[in-house]
N, C-alpha and C positions, 0 to 999 in steps of 0.2 A: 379456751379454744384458740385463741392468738397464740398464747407460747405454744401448744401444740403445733400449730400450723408451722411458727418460724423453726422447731425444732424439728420439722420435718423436711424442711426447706434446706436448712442445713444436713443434715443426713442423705438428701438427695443430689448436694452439691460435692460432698464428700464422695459419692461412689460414682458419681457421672465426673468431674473433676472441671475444675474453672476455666471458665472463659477468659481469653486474652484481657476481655474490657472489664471483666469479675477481677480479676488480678489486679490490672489496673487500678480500679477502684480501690482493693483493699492495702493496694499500695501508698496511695496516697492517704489513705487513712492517719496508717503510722506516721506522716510528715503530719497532718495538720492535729493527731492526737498530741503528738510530743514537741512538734514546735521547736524540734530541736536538729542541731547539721550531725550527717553520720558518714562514717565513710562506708564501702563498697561491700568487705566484711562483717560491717556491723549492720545493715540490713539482710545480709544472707544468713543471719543470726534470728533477727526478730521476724523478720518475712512469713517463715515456714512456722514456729512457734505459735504466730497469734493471726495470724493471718490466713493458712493453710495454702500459702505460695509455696509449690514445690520446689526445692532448693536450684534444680537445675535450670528452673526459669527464669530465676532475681537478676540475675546480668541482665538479660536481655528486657523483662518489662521494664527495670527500671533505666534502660538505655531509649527505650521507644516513650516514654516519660520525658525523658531530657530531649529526645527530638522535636516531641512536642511543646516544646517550650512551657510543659507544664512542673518540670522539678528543674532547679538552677543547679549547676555542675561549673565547680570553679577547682583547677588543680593548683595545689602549696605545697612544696618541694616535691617528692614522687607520690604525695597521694591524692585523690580526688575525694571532694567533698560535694557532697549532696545534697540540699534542702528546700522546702517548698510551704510558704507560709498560703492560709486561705483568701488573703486579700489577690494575691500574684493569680492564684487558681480563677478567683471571679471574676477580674479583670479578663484570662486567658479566656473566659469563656465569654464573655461581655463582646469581645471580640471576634472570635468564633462565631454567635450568635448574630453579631451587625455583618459577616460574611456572607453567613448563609442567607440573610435577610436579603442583601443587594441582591446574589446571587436569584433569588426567590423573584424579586422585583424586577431585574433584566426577563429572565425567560416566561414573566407573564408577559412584558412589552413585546418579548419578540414574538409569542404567542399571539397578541393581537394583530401583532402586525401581518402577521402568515394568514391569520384570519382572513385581514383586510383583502391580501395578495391572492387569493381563493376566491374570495368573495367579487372581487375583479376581474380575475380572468375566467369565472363562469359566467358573466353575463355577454346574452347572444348563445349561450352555448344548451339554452334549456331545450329538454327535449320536447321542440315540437315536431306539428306535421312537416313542415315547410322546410325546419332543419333535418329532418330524414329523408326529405327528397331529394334536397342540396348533396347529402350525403351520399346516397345511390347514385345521383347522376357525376360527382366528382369521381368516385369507385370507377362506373364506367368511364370516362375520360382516361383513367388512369391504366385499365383493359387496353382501349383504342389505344393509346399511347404504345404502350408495349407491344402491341400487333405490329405495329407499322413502324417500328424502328427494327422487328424481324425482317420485317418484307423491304425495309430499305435494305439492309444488310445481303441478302440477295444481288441487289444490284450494284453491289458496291463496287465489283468489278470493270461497271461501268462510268464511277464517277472520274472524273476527267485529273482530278485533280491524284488518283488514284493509278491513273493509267499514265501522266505525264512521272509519276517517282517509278515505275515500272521504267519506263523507256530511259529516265538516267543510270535507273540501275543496269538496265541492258548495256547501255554503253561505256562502265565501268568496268561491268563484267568483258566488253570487247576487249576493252584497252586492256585490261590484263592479261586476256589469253595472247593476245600480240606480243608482248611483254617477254611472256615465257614461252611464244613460237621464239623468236628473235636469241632468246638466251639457249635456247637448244640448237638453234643452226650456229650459232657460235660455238657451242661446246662440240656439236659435232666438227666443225671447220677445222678446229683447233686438234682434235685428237685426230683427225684425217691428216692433217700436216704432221703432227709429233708423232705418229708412229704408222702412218702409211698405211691406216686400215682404207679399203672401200666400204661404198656408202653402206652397200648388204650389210656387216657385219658389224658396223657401227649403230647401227637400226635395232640390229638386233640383240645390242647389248643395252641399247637404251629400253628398249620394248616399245617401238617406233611402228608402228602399221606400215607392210610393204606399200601401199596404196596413199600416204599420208601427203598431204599438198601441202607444202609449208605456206603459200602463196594465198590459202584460204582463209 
């Protein structure tokens, strides 16, 4: 019944095709069956043979192998060599293993501590009656509030402080239109002497209201 099953296990790996970590695995097979260095070619040899790594895969699992610090890769003139004994493997994961463990051990402490931080800022906060009425009449204060910063706004026209930037800006706005009464009686002045117009025609090239009082 065993070899049945494993031999089906195999048949169903064969027509679904390996997992990156399947690969993996039966990659480092061949390093700890043979115990021996190979270079890049000679695993794209055995890989597929006994292993059922498809050929186009071998660069690359066994590159994510050597990133992982789990096959050592040393280059000797232009070729690289490859190998990975099982003591380096158990160590690689002895390692791995005390990682995840810290890691494991922080996010329960932070865990408690968020606990603790919850467990803190809910107290006072249970639902009682007396906390629901707090609640209601804080809501309304909050209503009133908003009313009556509409209905100030209404009278804003009245606030003092409101009406005194009103009346500097009036008197900006004076000083300027003086400004440019002054620079139009000039420019008419000037074109009345340079070329002898009267006032009519000067007026009415500037677009001057017959009725215009510069003295206003």
């Amino acid at each position: 019944m065993l070899v049945a099953d494993v031999m089906l296990n195999l048949s169903q790996s064969k027509k679904k095709g390996l997992s990156l970590e399947e690969k993996r695995t039966r990659m480092m097979e061949i390093f700890f069956e043979t115990k021996d260095v190979f270079q890049l070619k000679d695993i794209e040899k055995i890989a597929p043979k006994t292993k059922g790594i498809t050929p186009m895969s071998v660069k690359d699992v066994l590159q994510s192998l050597v990133d992982d610090n789990m096959v050592d890769c040393e280059r000797v003139g232009t070729s690289n060599y490859y190998w990975a004994f099982p003591s380096k493997a158990l160590n690689t994961c002895k390692h791995k293993l005390e990682e995840l463990q810290t890691q494991i051990s922080e996010a329960k402490q932070r865990k408690v501590s968020v606990q603790k931080a919850v467990e803190k800022a809910t107290v006072g906060r249970e639902d009682t009656e007396e906390r629901g009425a707090l609640l209601k009449e804080l809501q309304a204060l909050k209503e009133e509030r908003t009313r009556l910063q509409a209905e100030l706004e209404k009278y804003r026209e009245c606030d003092p402080e409101v009406i005194e930037d009103m009346r500097k800006s009036n008197v900006v706005a004076k000083e300027a239109v003086s400004r440019w009464t002054d620079n139009v009686f000039a420019i008419k002045s000037w074109t009345k002497k340079k070329f002898s117009f009267d006032d009519s025609r000067i007026d009415k090239a500037f677009g001057i209201p017959e009725d215009f009082d510069y003295m206003d």
